[in-house]
N, C-alpha and C positions, 0 to 999 in steps of 0.2 A: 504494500500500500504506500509506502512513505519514499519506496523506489519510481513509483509512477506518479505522485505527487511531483518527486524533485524534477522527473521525464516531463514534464509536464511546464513546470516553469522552465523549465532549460529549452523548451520546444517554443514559448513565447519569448524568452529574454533573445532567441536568435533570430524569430520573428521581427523582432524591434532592432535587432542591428541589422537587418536584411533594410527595414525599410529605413533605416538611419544612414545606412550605404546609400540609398537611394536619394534619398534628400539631401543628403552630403553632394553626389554627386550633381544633383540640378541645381544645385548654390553655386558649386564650384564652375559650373557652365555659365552661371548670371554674373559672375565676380569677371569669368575673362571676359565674356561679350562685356561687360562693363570697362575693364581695364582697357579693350582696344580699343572703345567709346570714346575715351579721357584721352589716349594717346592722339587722336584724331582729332579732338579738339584742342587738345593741347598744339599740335600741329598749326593747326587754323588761326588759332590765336597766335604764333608766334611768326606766322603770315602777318597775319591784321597788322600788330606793331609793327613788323618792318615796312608793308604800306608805308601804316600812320606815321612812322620817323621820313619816310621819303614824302609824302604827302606835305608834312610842317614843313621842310628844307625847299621844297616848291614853295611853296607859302612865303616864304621868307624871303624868296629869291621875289616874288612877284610884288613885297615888301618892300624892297629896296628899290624896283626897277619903279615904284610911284614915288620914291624919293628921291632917282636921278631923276624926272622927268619935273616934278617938283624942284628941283635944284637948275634946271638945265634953262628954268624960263625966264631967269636974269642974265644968265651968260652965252658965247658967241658957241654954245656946241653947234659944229655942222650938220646940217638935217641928214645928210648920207650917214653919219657915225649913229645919231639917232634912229635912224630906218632898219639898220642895218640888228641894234640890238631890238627892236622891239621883233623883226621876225624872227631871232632868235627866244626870246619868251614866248611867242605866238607857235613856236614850234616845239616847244618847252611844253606847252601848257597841251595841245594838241597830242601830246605825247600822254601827260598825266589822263588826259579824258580818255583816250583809249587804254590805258590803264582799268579806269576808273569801268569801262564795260564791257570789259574782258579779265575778270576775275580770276 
């Protein structure tokens, strides 16, 4: 009797690690599809900043070219030297926009 008692719980306690394997196992399946999740965004985002750091240095550039142009309207700058840098930011910035739509 106390032999088929113990047969008995010993036949559920491996029940419950049969299905504790199993639950184990579909965690540990949620944990990677999770980890390569993070790495992916992790990724993504370390995209975006680098964008965002070239996007502000554009910025900055387009910053300054309103304070030669500002600076330029009391002095003899030649319109050729002038023409010459604003297709250059016009080609700058043509660059950033297709950037900007082609992710």
């Amino acid at each position: 009797m106390q032999y088929l008692n113990l047969k008995l719980k010993i036949g559920g306690m491996v029940t419950r690690l049969h299905e504790y394997e199993g639950a184990m196992a579909e965690k540990q399946a949620k944990v990677d599809e999770l980890s390569e999740k993070l790495a992916q965004k992790t990724e993504e985002l370390a995209r975006s900043m680098r964008r965002l750091k070239e996007l502000e240095k554009n910025f900055k550039k387009s910053d300054n070219f309103a304070k030669i142009v500002a600076s330029t309207d009391n002095t003899a700058v030649p319109t050729a030297e002038l023409k010459q840098k604003l297709e250059e930011y016009i080609t700058k910035i043509d660059h950033c926009i297709d950037q900007l739509r082609n992710p």
